[in-house]
N, C-alpha and C positions, 0 to 999 in steps of 0.2 A: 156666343156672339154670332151675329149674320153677318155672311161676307155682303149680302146687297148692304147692309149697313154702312157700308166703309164707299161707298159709292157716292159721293155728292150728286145734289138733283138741286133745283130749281134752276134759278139767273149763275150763280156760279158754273154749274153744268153745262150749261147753257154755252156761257162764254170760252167754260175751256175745249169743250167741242168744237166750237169756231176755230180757234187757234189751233187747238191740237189736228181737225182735220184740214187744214191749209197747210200747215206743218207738216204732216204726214204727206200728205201728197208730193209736196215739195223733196220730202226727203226719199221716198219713192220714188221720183225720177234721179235720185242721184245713185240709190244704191241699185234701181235696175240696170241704168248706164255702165255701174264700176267693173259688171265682169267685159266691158268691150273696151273698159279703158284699162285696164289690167294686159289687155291684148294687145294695146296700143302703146301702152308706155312702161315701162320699164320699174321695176325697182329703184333702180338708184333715180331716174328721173322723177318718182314718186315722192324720195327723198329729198331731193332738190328742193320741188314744192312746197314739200310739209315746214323745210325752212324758212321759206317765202310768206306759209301763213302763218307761222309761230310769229315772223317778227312783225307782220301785219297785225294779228292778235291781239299783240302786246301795245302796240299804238293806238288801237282804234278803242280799245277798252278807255283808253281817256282822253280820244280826240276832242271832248269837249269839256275836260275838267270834273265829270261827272253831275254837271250843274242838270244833264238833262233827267237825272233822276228826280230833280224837284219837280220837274212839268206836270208832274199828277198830284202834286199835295196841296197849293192853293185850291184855298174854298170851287167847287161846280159854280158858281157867282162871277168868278175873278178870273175871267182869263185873257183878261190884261194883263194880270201880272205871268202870266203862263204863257201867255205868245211871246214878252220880253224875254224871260227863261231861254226860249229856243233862239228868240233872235242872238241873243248873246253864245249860245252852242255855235251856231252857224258863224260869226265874227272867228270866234277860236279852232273850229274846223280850217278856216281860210290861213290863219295864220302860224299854225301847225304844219298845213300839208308845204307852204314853203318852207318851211325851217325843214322839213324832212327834205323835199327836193333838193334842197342846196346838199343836205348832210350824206344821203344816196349819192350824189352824183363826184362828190370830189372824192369821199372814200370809200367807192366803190371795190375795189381790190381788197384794200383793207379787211373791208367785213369780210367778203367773201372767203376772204385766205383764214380770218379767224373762226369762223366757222365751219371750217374743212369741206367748204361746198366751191372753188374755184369757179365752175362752169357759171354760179349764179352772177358772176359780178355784173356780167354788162346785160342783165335783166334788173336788177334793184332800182332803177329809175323807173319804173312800175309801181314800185309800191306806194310814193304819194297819189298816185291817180287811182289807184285800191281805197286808198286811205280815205279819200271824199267823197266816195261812194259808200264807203262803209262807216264811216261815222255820222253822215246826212241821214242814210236809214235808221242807225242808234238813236238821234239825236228822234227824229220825228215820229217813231215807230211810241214813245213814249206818249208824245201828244196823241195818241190812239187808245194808247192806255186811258190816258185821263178822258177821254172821250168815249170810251166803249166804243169805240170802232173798229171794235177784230179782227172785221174784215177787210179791212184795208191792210194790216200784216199778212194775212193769209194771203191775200191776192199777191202783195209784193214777191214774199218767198216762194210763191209760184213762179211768179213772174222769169223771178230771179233764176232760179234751179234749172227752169226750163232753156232759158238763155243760156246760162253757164256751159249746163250739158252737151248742147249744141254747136259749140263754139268748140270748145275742145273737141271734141269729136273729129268735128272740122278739121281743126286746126294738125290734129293729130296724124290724121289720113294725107294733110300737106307734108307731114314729114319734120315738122317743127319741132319737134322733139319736147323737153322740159317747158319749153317759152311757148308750146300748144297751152298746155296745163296755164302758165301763170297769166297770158294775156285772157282769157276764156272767164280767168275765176275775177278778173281788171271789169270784163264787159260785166259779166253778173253783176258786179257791186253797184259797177253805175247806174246797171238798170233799177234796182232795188231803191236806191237812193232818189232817184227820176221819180218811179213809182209811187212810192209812199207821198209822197211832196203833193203832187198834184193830186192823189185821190184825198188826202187831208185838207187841201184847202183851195178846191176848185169851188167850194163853196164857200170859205170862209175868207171872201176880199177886204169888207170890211173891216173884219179884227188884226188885219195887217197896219189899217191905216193907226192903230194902237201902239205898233212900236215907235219906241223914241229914245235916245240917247240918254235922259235923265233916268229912262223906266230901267231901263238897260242896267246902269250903273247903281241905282234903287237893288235890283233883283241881282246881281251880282254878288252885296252886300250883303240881303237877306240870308241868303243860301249859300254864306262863303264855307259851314260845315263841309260843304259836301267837298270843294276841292281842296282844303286842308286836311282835312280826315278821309275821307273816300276817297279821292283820288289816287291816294297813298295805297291803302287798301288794295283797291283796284286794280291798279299797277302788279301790286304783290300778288294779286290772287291770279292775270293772267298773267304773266312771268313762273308762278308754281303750274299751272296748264301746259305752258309751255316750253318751261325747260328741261322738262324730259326728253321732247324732241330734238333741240337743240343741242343739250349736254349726248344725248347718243350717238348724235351727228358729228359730233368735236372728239368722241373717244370711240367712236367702232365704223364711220364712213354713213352716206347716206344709204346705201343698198338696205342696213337694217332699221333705219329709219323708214322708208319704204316702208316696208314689212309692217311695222309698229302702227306706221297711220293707218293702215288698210284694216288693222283690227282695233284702233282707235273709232275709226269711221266706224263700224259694226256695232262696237261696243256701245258706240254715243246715242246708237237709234232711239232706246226710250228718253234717253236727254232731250234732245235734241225735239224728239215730236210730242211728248206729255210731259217731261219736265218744264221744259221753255214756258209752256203755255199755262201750264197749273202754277208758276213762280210769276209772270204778268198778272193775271187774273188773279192771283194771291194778295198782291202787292195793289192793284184794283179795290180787292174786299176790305182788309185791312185798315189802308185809309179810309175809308169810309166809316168803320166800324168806329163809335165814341170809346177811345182809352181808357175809360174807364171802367168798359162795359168787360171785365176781367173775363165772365163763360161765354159771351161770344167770341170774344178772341181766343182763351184755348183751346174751346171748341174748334174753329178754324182751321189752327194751329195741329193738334194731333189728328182728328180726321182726315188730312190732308196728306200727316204723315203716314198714318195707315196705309192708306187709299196708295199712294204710291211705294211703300215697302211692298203691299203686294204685289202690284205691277211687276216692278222690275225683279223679284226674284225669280217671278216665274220664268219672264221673258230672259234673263242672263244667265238663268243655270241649263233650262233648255238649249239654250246657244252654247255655253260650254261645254257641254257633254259631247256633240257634235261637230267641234268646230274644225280641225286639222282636216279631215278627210274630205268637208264640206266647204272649206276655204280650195284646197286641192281642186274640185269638180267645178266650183262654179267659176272659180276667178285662172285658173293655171296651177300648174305644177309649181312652179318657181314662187307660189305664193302661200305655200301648203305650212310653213315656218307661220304665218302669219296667223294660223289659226294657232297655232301652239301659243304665240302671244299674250292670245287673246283669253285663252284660258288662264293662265298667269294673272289679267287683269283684270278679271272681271269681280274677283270682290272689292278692288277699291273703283270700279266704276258703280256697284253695287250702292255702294255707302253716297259714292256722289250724286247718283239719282235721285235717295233721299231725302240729301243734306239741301239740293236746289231748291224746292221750293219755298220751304223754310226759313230760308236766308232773307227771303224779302223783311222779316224781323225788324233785322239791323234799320234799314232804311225807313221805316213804319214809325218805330221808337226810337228812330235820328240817335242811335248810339253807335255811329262811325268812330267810337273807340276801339267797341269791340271788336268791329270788321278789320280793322287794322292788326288789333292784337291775334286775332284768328289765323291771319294770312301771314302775318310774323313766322308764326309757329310753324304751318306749313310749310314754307318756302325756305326755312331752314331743314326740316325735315329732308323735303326731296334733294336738296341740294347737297347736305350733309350724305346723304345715304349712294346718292350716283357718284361723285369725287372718291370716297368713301368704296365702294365695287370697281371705278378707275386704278386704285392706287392698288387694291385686291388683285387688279388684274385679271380680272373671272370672266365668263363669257359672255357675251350677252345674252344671252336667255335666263343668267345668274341674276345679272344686273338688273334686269327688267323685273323678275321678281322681286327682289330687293323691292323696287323700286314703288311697286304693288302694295308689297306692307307696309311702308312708309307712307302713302297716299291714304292709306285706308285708315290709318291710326290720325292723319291729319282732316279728313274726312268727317270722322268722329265728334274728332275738337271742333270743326266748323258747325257741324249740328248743335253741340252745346251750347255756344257762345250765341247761336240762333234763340234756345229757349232760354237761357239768361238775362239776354236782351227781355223777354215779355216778362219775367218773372222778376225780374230789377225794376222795371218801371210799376210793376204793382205793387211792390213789396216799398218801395220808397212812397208811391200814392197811399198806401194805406196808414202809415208812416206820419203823414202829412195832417189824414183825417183823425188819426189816432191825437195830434196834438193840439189840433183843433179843439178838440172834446176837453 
């Protein structure tokens, strides 16, 4: 076999270099900034935050019911019915981010005290104004999918990073301590959300004047799959992202939460910059591609997976070999545990790099069962296995492993349940034709 083989080339190429290099960059100014912010803030204040975005995370993955995944599947023809999609995203953004305002603000303490982070309570009024900056970019970054406008993500996630960066920074040098970190990553979202908005439809006035109440409630109904089935899903899948941080948070203090996201953030760079981008433009291809055209789409499908197995094994075993004495040099001393982390997780962030782009599947072949029963499995996994290293009483470094092989084995199942999804829908279509005859 040739590795140039494993290399996608024409319009798909094409598109994931868009995304991957605005991505990249993006991610670039966040990981060149981490060793001045490692100098600036703290461990346990790091931890503080990573609780701040776990439960921001967890919200914004279904600030809109998941309805904005449909904005790419009406016909290139119809997008009436795809401006209604988003206008209904935007409706459920507005009426979420109050339900959360109210929910932040009176029990405030509460959260705070249940999740052994005290200092954060009287920041959690933050998080609904995160929240509509980050689910306005979810919601519309889609309509760029269905548009091939890449770069209009790429630009935002610049946009975004470079603000973010900035602001903390700022913020940090005032001496604001943890509430540097969380108002900083507050500006970024809005910016992103500002962003995207206006470069998607400074051109497109007219197709506004297309929303309407009746459309609204039409597309609502069309596509109610997604927030009975996916959004369920969804929920479960970031809830499993993010209850490792949360759960280490509630059983060993934020200082090693710190630690965890800092080699979290590391570990996530090939996600993050060629994952994201090859799982949009996937999910791009796919649709497009006739369901019945069975070798174009497994082609797709395993090329893809190739193409990125090799990626990230190169790039995370490289990183782990290295990582303790090179966490040490670039970020402080006091952060040198965090490469050790990071060794620990990188073969289930291994398996996750794979398992992303793949997953657009589900969504492709509208089998939001099995995205559900995917994240079932997982989200019992991690949760069983960290309660489970609680009650062991072991250390954290124990725990965190643990917690490694459990992600990895749930990882696995996510991949599967990806090629099942293509391999049920052909196996039923042939099925079909077979009784035709």
């Amino acid at each position: 076999m040739k590795w140039k083989n494993l290399i996608p080339k024409g319009k798909f190429a094409k598109n994931v270099g868009v995304l991957a290099g605005g991505t990249a960059f993006s991610q670039l100014i966040i990981i060149l900034s981490t060793p001045i912010l490692t100098r600036i803030y703290s461990p346990e204040e790091f931890g503080v935050y990573s609780v701040y975005l776990s439960i921001l995370s967890i919200l914004v993955v279904i600030g809109s019911l998941l309805y904005e995944m449909a904005i790419p599947l009406p016909l290139p023809n119809n997008n009436k019915e795809a401006i209604n999609v988003l206008a209904l995203c935007f409706i459920l953004i507005l009426l979420f981010s109050i339900l959360h305002f109210s929910i932040f603000t009176l029990f405030a303490e509460n959260i705070a005290y249940f999740l052994n982070t005290p200092t954060l309570a009287g920041a959690l009024w933050l998080i609904p104004i995160a929240f509509i900056g980050g689910s306005t970019f979810q919601a519309v970054h889609y309509w760029s999918i269905r548009t091939e406008t890449f770069k209009n993500i790429s630009i935002t996630k610049l946009n975004q990073s470079t603000i973010q960066v900035l602001s903390q920074i700022i913020l940090g040098f005032n001496k604001l301590g943890k509430t540097g970190l969380l108002i900083g990553d507050v500006i970024g979202r809005l910016v992103a959300g500002i962003t995207i908005t206006i470069l998607s439809f400074r051109h497109e006035k007219a197709l506004l004047k297309e929303v309407s109440w009746h459309q609204i409630r039409k597309t609502a109904s069309r596509y109610r799959r997604f927030p009975m089935l996916s959004s369920g899903s969804a929920l479960l899948n970031s809830v499993s992202l993010q209850l490792p941080a949360l759960l280490l948070t509630a059983f060993y203090g934020p200082i090693v939460v710190g630690l965890y996201i800092l080699a979290q953030r590391i570990l996530g760079l090939p996600i993050a910059i060629i994952g994201g981008a090859v799982s949009e433009v996937y999910l791009a291809e796919a649709s497009k591609i006739n369901k019945s055209d069975e070798r174009a789409i497994r082609h797709l499908f395993w090329k893809t997976f190739k193409s990125i197995a090799l990626i990230s094994v190169v790039f995370i075993t490289t990183l782990a070999v290295f990582a303790p004495p090179l966490f040490a040099f670039v970020f402080g001393d006091e952060w040198k545990q965090a490469g050790v982390y990071l060794q620990l997780l990188a073969i289930m962030y291994f398996f996750q790099f794979v398992s992303a782009p793949v997953g657009s599947n589900i969504p492709v072949f509208e089998r939001q069962d099995f995205h559900l029963y995917r994240e079932v499995i997982r989200i019992l996994l991690l949760l069983i296995t960290l309660v489970f290293a609680n009650w062991l009483n072991v250390t954290a470094t124990t725990a965190i492993l643990m917690l490694s092989i459990a992600g990895t084995f749930g990882y696995i199942i996510h991949t599967f349940f990806s090629w099942y999804a293509m391999e049920r829908h052909f196996s039923l279509k042939n099925k079909e034709q077979n009784n035709e005859y």
